[in-house]
DRENPA-3360 file (N, C-alpha, C; in nm, 2 decimals, always signed):
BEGIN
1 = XXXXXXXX = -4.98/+3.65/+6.64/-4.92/+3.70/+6.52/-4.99/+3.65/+6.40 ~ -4.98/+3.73/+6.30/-5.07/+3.70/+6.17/-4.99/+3.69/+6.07 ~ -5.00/+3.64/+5.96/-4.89/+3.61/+5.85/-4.96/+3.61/+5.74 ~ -4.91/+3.72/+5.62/-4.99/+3.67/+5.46/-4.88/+3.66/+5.38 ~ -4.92/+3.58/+5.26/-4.83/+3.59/+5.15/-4.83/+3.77/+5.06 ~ -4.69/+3.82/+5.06/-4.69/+3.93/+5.05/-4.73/+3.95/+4.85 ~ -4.73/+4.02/+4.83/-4.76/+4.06/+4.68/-4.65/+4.02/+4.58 ~ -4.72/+4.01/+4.47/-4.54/+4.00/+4.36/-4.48/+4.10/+4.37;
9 = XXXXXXXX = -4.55/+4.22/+4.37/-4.47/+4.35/+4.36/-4.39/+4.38/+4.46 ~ -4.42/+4.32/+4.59/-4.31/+4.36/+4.69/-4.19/+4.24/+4.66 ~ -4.20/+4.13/+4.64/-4.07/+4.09/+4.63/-4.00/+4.09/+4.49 ~ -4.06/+4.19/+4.37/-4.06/+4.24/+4.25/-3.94/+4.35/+4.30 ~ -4.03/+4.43/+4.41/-3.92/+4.58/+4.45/-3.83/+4.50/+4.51 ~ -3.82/+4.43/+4.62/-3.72/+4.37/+4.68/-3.56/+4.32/+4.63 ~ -3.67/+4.25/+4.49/-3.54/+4.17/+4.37/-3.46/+4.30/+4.31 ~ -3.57/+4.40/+4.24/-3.50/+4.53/+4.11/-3.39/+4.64/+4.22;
17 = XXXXXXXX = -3.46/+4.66/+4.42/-3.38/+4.73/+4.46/-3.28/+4.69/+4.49 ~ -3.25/+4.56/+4.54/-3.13/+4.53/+4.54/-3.03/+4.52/+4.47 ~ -3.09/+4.46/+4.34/-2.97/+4.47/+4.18/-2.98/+4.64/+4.18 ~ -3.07/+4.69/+4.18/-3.04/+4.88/+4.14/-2.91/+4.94/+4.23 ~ -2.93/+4.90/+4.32/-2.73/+4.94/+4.39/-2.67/+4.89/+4.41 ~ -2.53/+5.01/+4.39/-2.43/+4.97/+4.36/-2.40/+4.90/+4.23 ~ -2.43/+4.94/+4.14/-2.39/+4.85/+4.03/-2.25/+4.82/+3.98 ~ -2.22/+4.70/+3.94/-2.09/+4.63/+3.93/-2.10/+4.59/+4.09;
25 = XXXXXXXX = -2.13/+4.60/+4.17/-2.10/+4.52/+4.30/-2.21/+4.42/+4.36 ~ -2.22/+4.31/+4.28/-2.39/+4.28/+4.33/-2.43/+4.24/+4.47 ~ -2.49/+4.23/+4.54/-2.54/+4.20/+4.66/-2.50/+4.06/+4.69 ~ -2.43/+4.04/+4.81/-2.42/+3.88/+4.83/-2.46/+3.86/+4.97 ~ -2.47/+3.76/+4.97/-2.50/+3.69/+5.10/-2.45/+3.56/+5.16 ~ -2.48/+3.51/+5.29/-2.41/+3.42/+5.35/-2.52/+3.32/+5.44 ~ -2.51/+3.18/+5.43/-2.59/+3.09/+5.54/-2.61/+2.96/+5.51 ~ -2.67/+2.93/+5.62/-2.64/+2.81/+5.64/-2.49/+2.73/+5.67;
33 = XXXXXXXX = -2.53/+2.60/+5.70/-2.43/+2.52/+5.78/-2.36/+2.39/+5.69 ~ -2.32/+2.36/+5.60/-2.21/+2.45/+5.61/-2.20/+2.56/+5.52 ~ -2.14/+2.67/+5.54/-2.17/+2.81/+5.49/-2.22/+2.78/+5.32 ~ -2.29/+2.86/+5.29/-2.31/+2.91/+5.16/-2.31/+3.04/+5.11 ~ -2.31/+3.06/+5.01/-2.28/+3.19/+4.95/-2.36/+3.21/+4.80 ~ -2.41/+3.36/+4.75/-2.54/+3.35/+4.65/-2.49/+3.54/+4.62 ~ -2.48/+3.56/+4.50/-2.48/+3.71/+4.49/-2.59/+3.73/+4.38 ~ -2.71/+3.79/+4.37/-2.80/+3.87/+4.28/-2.73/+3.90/+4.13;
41 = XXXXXXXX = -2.76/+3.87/+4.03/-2.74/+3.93/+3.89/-2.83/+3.91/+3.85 ~ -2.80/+3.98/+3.71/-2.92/+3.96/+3.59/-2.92/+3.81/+3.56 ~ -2.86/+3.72/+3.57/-2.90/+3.55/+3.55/-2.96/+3.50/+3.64 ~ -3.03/+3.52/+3.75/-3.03/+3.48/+3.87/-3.16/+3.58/+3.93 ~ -3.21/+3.67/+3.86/-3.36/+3.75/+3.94/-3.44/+3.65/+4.00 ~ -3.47/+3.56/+3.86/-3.64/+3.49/+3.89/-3.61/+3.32/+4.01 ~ -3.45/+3.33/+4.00/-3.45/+3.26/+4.13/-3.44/+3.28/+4.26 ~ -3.39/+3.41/+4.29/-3.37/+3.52/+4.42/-3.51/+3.51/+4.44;
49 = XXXXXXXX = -3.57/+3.56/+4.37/-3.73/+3.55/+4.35/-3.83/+3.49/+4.40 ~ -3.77/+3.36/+4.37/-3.87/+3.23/+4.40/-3.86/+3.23/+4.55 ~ -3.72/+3.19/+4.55/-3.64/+3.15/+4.67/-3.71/+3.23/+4.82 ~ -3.73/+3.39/+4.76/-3.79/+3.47/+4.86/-3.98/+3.45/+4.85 ~ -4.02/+3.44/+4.77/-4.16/+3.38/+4.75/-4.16/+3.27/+4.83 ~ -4.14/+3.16/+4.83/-4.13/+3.00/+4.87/-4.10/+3.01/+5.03 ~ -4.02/+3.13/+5.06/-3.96/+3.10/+5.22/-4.13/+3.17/+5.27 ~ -4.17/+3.27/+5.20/-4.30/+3.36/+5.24/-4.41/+3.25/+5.27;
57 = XXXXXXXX = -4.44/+3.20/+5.14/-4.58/+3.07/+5.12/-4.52/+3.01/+5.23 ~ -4.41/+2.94/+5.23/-4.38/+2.83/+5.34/-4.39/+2.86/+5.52 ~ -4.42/+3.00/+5.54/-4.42/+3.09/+5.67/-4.59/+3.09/+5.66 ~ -4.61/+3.13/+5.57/-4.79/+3.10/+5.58/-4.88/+3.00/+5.63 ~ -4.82/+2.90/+5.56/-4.86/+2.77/+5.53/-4.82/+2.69/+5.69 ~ -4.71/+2.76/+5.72/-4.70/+2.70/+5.88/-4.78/+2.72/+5.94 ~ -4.81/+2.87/+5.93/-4.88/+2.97/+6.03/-5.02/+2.93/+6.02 ~ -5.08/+2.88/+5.89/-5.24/+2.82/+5.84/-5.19/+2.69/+5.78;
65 = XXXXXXXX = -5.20/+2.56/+5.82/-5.21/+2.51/+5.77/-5.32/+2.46/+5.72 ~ -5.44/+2.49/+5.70/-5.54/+2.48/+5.63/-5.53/+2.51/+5.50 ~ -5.47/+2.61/+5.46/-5.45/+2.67/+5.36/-5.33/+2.60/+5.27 ~ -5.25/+2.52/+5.34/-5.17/+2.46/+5.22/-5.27/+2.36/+5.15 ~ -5.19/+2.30/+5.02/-5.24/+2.22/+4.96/-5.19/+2.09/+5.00 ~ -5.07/+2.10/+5.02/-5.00/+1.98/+5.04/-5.12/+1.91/+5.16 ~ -5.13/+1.99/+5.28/-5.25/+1.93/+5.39/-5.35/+1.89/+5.40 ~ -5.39/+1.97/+5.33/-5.56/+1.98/+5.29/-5.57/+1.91/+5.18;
73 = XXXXXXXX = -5.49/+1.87/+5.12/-5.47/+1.77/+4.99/-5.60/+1.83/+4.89 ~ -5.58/+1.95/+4.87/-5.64/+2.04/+4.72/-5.59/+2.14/+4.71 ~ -5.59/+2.21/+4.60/-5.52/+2.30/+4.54/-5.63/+2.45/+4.61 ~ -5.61/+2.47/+4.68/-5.63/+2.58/+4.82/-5.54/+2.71/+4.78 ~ -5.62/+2.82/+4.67/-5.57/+2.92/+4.65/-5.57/+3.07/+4.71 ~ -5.68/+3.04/+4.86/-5.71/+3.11/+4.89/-5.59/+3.21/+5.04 ~ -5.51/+3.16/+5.02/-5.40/+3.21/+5.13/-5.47/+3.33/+5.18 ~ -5.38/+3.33/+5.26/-5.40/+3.51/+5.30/-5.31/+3.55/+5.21;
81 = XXXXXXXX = -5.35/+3.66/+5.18/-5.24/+3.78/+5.08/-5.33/+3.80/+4.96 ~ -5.23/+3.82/+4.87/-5.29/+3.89/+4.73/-5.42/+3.83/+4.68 ~ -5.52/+3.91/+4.57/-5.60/+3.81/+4.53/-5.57/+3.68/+4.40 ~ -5.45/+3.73/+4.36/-5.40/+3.66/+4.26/-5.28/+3.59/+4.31 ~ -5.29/+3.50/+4.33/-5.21/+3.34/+4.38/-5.10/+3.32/+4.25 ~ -5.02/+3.45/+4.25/-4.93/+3.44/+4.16/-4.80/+3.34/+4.19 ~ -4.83/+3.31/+4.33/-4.71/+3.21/+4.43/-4.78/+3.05/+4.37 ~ -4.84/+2.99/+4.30/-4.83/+2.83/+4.23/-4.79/+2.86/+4.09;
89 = XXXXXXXX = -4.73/+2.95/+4.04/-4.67/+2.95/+3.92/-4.49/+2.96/+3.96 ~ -4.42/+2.94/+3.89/-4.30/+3.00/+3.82/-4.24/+3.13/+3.87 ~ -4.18/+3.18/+3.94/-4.17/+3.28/+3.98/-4.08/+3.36/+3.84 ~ -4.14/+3.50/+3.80/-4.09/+3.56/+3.71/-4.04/+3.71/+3.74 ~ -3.93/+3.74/+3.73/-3.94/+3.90/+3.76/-3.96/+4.00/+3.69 ~ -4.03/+4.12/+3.69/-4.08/+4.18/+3.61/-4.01/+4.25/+3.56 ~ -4.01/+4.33/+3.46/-3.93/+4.42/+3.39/-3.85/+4.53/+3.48 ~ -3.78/+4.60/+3.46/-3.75/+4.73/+3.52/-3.85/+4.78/+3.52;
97 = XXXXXXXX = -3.90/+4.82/+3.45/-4.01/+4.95/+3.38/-4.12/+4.94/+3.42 ~ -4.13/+4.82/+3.48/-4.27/+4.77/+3.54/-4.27/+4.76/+3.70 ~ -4.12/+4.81/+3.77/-4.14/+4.74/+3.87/-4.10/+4.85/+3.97 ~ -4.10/+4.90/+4.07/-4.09/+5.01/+4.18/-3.99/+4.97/+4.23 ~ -3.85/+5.08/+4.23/-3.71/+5.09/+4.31/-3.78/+5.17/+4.38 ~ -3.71/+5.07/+4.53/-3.73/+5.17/+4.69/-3.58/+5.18/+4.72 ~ -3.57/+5.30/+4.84/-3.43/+5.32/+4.83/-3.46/+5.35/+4.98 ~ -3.33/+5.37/+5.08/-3.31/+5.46/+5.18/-3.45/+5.36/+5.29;
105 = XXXXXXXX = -3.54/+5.43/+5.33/-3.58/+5.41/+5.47/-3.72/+5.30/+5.46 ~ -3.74/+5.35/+5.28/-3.87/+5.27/+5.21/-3.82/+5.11/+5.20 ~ -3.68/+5.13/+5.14/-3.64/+4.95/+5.11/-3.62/+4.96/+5.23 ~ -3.59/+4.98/+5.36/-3.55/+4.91/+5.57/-3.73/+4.84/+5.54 ~ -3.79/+4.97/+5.54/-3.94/+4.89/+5.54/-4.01/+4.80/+5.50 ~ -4.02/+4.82/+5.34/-3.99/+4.73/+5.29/-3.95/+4.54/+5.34 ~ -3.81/+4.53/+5.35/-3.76/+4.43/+5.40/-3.80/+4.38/+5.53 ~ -3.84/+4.48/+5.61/-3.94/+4.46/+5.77/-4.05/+4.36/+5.71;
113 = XXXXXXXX = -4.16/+4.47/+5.63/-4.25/+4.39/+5.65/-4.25/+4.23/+5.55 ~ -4.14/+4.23/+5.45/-4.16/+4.07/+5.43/-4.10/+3.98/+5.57 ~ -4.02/+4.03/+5.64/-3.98/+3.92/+5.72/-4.07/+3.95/+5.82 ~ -4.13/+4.01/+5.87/-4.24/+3.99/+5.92/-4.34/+3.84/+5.86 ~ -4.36/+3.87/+5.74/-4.47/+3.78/+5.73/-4.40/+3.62/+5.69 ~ -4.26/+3.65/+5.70/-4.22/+3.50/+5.64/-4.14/+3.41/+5.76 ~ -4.14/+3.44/+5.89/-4.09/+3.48/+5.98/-4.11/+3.32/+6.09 ~ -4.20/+3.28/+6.03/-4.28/+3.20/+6.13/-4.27/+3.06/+6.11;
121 = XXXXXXXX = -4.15/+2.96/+6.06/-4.10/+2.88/+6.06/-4.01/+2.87/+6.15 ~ -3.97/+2.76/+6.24/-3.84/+2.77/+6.32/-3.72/+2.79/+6.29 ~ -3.70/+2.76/+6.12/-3.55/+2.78/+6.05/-3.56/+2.90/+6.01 ~ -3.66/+2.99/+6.04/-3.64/+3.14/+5.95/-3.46/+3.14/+5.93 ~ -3.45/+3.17/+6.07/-3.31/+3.25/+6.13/-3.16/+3.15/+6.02 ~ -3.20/+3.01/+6.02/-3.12/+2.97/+5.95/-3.15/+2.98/+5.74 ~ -3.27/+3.02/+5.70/-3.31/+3.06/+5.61/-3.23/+3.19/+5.47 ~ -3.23/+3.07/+5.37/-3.17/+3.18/+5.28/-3.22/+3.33/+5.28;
129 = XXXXXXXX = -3.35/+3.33/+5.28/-3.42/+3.51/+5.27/-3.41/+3.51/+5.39 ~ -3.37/+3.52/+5.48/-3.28/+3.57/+5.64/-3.15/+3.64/+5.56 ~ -3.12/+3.56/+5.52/-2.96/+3.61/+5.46/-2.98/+3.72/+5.38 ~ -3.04/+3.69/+5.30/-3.04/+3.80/+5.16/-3.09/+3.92/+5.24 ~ -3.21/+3.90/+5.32/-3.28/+4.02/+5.40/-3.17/+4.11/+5.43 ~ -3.10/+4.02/+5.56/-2.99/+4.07/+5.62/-2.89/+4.15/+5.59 ~ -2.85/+4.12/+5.44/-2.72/+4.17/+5.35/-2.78/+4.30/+5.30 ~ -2.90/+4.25/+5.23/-3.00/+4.43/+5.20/-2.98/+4.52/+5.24;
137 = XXXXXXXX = -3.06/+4.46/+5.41/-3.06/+4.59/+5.53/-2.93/+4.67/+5.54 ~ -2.85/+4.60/+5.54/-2.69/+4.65/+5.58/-2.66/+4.69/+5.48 ~ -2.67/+4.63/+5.34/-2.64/+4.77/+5.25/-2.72/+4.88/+5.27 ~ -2.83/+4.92/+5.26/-2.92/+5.00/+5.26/-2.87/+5.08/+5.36 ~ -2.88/+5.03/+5.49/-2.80/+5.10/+5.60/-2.65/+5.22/+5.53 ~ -2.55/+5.16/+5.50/-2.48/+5.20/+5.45/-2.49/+5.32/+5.38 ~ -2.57/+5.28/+5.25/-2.61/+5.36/+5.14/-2.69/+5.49/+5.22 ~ -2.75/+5.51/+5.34/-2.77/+5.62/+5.40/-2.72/+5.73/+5.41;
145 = XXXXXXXX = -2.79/+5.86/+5.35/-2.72/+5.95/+5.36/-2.64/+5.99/+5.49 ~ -2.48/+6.06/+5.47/-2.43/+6.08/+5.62/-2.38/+5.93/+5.67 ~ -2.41/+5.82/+5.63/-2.35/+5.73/+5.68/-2.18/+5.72/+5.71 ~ -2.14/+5.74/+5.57/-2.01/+5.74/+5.54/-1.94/+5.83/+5.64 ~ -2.01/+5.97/+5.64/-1.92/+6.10/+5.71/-1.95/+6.10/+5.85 ~ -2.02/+5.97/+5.91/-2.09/+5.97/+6.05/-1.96/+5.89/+6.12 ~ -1.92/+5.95/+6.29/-1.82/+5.89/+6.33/-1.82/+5.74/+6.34 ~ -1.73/+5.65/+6.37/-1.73/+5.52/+6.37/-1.74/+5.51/+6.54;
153 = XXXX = -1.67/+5.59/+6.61/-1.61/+5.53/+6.75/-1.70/+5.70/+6.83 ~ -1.79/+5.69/+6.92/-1.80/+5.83/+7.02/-1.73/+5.83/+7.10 ~ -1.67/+5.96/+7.09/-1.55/+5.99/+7.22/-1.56/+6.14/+7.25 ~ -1.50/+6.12/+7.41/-1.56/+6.24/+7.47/-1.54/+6.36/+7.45;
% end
């Protein structure tokens, strides 16, 4: 299995689609031992942000450790992923206006392929972006068209 650090723009879409629905209801989530709890707002993008950046680098960096700095003891920009190593700054979220809402089958995808690439730590599963992923999916799920009007129970 292969692992890169994903783009800012995908965890840019990841942050704007999940605040984009449902509004007034923000997205929350659940994890760890003992339980925690975290809902998305407008105070809180550029740490959703990080938090999902940090779990990605830190899945890389398992997966290569050559490529950390901490290891290799230098500042080793060259990860797999983007060409701009926007992951040793600050994590910032970009504007609305700047940033791509996915919706429906594009955000399931979406959320695939970052946990795909952040995946490869043994705590994924116990991992905040596990959580958040998780809560996404199932809203997104939801938010499907037909969802609502689809039976709950098949019977003969």
């Amino acid at each position: 299995m292969s692992a890169y650090i994903v783009a800012k723009s995908h965890i840019a879409a990841l942050v704007a689609s999940a605040r984009a629905q449902r509004q007034g209801d923000p997205l929350r989530w659940y994890w760890g031992n003992p339980g925690r709890t975290n809902r998305l707002d407008h105070t809180n993008e550029d740490a959703v942000g990080q938090m999902l950046v940090d779990c990605c680098v830190a899945s890389v960096y398992h997966r290569y450790p050559n490529c950390d700095p901490n290891v290799v003891g230098e500042d080793v920009t060259q990860a797999p992923g983007p060409n701009d190593p926007y992951y040793l700054v600050p994590y910032q979220q970009p504007s609305i206006c700047d940033t791509r809402l996915l919706a429906g089958v594009a955000l399931l995808k979406a959320i695939d392929g970052y946990e795909y690439q952040s995946c490869e730590r043994d705590d994924w599963k116990e991992s905040e972006a596990y959580a958040f992923c998780d809560a996404l999916r199932c809203r997104t799920i939801y938010d499907l068209p037909g969802y609502d009007t689809a039976d709950w129970e098949v019977t003969s």
